[in-house]
N, C-alpha and C positions, 0 to 999 in steps of 0.2 A: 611408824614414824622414823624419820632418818635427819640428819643432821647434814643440811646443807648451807651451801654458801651462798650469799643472792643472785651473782652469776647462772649457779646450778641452780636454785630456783627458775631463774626467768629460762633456762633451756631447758627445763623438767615440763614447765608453763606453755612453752613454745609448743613442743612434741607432741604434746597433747592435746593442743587447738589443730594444728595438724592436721593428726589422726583422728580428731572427732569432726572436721572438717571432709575429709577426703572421704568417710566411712558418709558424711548426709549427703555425699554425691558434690560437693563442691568440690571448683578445680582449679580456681583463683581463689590466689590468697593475698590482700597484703597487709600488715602487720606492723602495728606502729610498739613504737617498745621506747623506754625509758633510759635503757642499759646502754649506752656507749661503747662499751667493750664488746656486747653480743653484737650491738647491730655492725661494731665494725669489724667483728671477725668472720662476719657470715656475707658482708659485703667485698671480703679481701683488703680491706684497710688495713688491718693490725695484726699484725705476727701473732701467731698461735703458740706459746711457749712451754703451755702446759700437757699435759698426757690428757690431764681429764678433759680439760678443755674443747683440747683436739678431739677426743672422744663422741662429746657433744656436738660437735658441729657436723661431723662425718655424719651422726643421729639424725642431725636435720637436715642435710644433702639427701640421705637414703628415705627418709620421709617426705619432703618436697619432691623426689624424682620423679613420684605418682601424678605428680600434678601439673596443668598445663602452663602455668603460671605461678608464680612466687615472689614475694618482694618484701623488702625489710626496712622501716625507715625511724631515725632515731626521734621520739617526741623530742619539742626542746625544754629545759628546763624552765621551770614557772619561777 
């Protein structure tokens, strides 16, 4: 167990639908997410200011590469 932030959650979350996506042979993906801040720094909306941050997104760039399609879009809030 590790101690993250929700941010790091939802890209801990992301990487791993991903990769259990690409591994059942899917190669579209798109992915509705709750997070604001993820969907907008993986869309180029919002300055990456962090290390870790950054970190994570490079993670889902090199994850999504495999794939032929990818797409990010924010749910709105209820």
């Amino acid at each position: 167990m590790f101690k993250a932030t929700h941010n790091e959650a939802e890209y801990e979350a992301l990487i791993a639908e991903i990769e259990l996506c690409y591994t059942a042979g899917i190669d579209s993906i798109k992915v509705y997410s709750n997070s604001q801040l993820v969907v907008s720094q993986l869309n180029g909306k919002h300055e990456i200011k962090d290390d870790k941050m950054a970190a994570y997104v490079c993670r889902v760039r090199e994850a999504t590469s495999r794939l032929k399609n990818f797409s990010i879009a924010q749910i709105p809030p209820v």
